[in-house]
N, C-alpha and C positions, 0 to 999 in steps of 0.2 A: 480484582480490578473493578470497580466501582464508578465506572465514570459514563456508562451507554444507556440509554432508556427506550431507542427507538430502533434494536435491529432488522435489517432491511438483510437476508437470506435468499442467494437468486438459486437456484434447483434446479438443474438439464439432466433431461432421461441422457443424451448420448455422453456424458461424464458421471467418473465414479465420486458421486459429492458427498459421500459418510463423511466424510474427512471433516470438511465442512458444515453437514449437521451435527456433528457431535460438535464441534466448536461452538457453534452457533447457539445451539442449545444450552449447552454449561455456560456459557457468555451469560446468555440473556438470565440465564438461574443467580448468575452471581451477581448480578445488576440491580435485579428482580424488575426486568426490561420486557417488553412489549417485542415480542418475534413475527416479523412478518417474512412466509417462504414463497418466493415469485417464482413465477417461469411466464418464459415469452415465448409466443407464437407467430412465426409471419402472416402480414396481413395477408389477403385474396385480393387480386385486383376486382374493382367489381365490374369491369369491363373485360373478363379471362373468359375466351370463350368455352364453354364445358362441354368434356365428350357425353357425362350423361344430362341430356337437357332437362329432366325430372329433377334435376337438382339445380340452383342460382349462386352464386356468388358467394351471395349472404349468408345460405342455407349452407353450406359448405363452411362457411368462415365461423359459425354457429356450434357446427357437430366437430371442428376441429378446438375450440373454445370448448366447449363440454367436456372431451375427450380428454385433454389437458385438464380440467376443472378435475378430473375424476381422480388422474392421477396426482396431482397434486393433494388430493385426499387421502390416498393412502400413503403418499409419504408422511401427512401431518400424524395418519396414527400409525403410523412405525416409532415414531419420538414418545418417548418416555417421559412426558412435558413437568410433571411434578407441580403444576402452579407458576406453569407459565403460559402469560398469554401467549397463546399462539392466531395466526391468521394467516389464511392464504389467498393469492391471487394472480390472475391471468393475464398479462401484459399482450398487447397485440401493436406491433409494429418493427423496425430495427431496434435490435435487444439493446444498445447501449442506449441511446438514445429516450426508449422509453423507460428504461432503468434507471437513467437519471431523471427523468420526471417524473416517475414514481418518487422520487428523492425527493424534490422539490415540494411535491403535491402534500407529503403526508409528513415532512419536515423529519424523515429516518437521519441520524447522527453518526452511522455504522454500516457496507457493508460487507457484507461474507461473500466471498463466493469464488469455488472451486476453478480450478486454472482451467484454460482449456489443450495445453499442453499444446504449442502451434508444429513443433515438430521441423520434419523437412529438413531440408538443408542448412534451415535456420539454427536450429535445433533450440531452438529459443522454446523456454517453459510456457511463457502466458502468450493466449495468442489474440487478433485482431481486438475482441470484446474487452479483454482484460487490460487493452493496452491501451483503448478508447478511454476504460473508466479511471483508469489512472491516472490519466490525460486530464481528463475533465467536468470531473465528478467532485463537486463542493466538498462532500461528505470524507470522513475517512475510509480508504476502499483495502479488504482484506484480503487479498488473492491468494489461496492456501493449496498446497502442493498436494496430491491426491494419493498420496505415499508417504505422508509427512508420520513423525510418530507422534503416536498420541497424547505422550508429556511431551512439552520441550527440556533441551539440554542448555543451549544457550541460545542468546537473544543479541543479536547487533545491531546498536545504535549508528547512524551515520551522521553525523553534524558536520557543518561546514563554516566558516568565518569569512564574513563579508561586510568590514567597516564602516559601507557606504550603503549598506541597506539593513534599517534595523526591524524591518519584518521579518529579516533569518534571523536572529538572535530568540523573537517569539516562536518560529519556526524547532527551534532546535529545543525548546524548550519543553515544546508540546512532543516533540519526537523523545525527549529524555522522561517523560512520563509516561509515555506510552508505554518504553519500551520498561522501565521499572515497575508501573503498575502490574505488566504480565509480566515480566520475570518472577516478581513475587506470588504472583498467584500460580503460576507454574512450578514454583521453587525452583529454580533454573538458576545460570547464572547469567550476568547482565553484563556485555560486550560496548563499548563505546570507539568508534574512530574516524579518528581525523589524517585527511588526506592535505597533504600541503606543496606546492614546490615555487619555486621563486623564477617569476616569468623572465626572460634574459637569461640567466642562468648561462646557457651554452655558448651564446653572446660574449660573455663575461669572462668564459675561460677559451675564449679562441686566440689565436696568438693576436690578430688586428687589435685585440683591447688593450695587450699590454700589461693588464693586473695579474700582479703574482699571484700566486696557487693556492700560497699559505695564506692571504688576505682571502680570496675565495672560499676557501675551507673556513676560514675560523665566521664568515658572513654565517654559510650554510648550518654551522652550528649555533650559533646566532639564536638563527630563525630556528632551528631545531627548539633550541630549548624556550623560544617567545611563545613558540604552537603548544608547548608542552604547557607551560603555564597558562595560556588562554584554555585549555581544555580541562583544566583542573579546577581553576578558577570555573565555567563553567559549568560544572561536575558540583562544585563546592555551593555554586551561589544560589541551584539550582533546589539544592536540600534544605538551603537555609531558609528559603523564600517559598516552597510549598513542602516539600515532604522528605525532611531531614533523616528519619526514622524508616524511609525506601531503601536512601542512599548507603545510611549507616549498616543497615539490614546486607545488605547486596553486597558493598564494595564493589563496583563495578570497574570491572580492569580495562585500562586507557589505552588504547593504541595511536599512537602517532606517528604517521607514516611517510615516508617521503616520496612523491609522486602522483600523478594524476588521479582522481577519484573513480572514474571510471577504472582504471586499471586497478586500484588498494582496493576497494573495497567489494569487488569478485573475488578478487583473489585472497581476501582474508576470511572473506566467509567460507571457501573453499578449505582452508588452513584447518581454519575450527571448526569447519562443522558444523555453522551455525544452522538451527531450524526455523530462524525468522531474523526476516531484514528488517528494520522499521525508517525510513528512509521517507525528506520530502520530492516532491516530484515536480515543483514550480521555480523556477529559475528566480526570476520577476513578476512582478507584480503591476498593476495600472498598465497594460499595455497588451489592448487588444490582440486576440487571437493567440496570444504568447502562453503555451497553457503547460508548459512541461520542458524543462531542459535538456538542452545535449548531452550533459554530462550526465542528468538522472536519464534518459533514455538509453544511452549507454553502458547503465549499471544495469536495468534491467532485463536488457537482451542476452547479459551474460550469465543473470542470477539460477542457480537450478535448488532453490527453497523458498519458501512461503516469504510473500511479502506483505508490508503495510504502509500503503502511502499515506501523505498525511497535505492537505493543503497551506497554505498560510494562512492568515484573518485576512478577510476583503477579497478572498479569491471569489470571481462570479463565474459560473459556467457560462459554456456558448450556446451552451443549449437552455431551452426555455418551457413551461409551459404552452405559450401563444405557438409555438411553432419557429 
């Protein structure tokens, strides 16, 4: 997989993140890409009154900066680097927030970073951080399960069809190379699905409508086999137009499913066994504050494997350098 030149690697001593150096690592080898491994630190108020007064704010915010600086050193020579840049650095402030200006700042295209497994009652895999940067992070954000295996098996693409917006059709397209570029460097196999159901629907078969059953049914099949052909076609146009020789390679097997997406595509990954989602996380687009849909929000509280979001062109964060 050949397409990252600026990985951005976030590091926390309180998670098991192998998982994610070894990824991160073999990524940037195969890229022959630029690895940078972060870790954040909470700032110090500088107004915190301190029980030892021999010590300031600063001085404190310094030796906790160091402290961090130190370990982040020995994880750089834990990695086996072979001829890759590597570099590392200390983030000081709320970790998403300065993890996406770190993004900004040093224009990273990639990144990694280990789930924080939010747990609880939720029992949701990625927690507050990971849900932040999925949200609203330019970049493609890789949130990798801390159990995952170290090949994958299979790989699931999620595409969605939406007539009246033609930044998903770019959307879906950068998700089908994604998810083919790593299947083939994984030798995996590559998973594609499409969630469909025809709004009314229930409307349409309640007795008030009047419409026979068998009209009903033969619509639903209909549209069954128009999604079947939009995803093939899709599948097809997508090989012919960048990397036919993915597709050919792969054969990537189509699901088309009937029902909400939030509910198909937990539950198919579930099915297979998939070991990575590749899924976007932007509903719309041009419309403040708007940074992540219901229905992708929904898939991801359910997901229990590695995910990768992916934004559309023109997505901007809400977060900034200036503040």
């Amino acid at each position: 997989m050949k397409r990252f030149s600026n990985i951005l690697l976030i590091a926390d001593e309180g998670t098991d993140y192998s998982a994610a150096l070894k990824r991160a690592v073999a990524l940037a080898r195969n890229n022959q890409a630029l690895l940078t491994v972060c870790a954040v630190v909470d700032a110090v108020p500088t107004d915190m009154q301190m029980a030892i007064t021999a010590v300031t704010p600063t001085e404190l915010q310094n030796i906790t900066v160091a402290e961090k600086r130190d370990w982040l050193g020995e994880v750089v020579k834990s990695v086996t680097a072979d001829g890759v840049p590597l570099e590392s650095k200390v983030l000081i402030g709320k970790p998403f927030i300065e993890i996406i200006r770190q993004v900004l700042e040093s224009d990273h295209d990639l990144i990694i970073k280990c789930a924080e497994v939010a747990g609880g009652l939720s029992g949701m895999l990625f927690g507050s951080t990971d849900m932040h940067l999925m949200r609203k992070c330019p970049c493609p954000v890789w949130i990798i399960k801390p159990t995952e295996h170290h090949k994958y098996r299979r790989i699931l693409a999620a595409v969605d069809q939406d007539p009246e917006e033609a930044v998903k059709d770019v959307l879906n397209r950068q998700i089908l190379e994604m998810t083919t570029s790593l299947a083939l460097s994984e030798f995996c196999e590559a998973h594609v699905v499409h969630a469909w159901n025809v709004i009314g629907e229930n409307i349409l078969r309640s007795r008030r409508s009047g419409f026979p059953v068998t009209e009903i049914d033969a619509m639903m099949k209909e549209e069954a086999s128009a999604r079947r052909r939009w995803l093939e076609d899709l599948v097809r146009s997508y090989g012919s137009k960048v990397d036919k020789s993915a597709v050919d390679i792969l054969e990537p097997q189509l699901h088309v499913i009937k029902g909400r997406a939030e509910h198909v595509v937990p539950a198919i990954a579930r099915e297979l066994a998939v070991d990575l989602v590749v899924m976007g996380t932007v509903a719309r687009t041009g419309i403040d504050g708007f940074f992540i849909g219901n229905t992708a929000e929904n898939i991801l509280t359910q997901l229990d494997c590695s995910v990768l979001t992916i934004k559309p062109p023109g997505f901007t964060s809400p977060v900034t350098l200036d503040g």
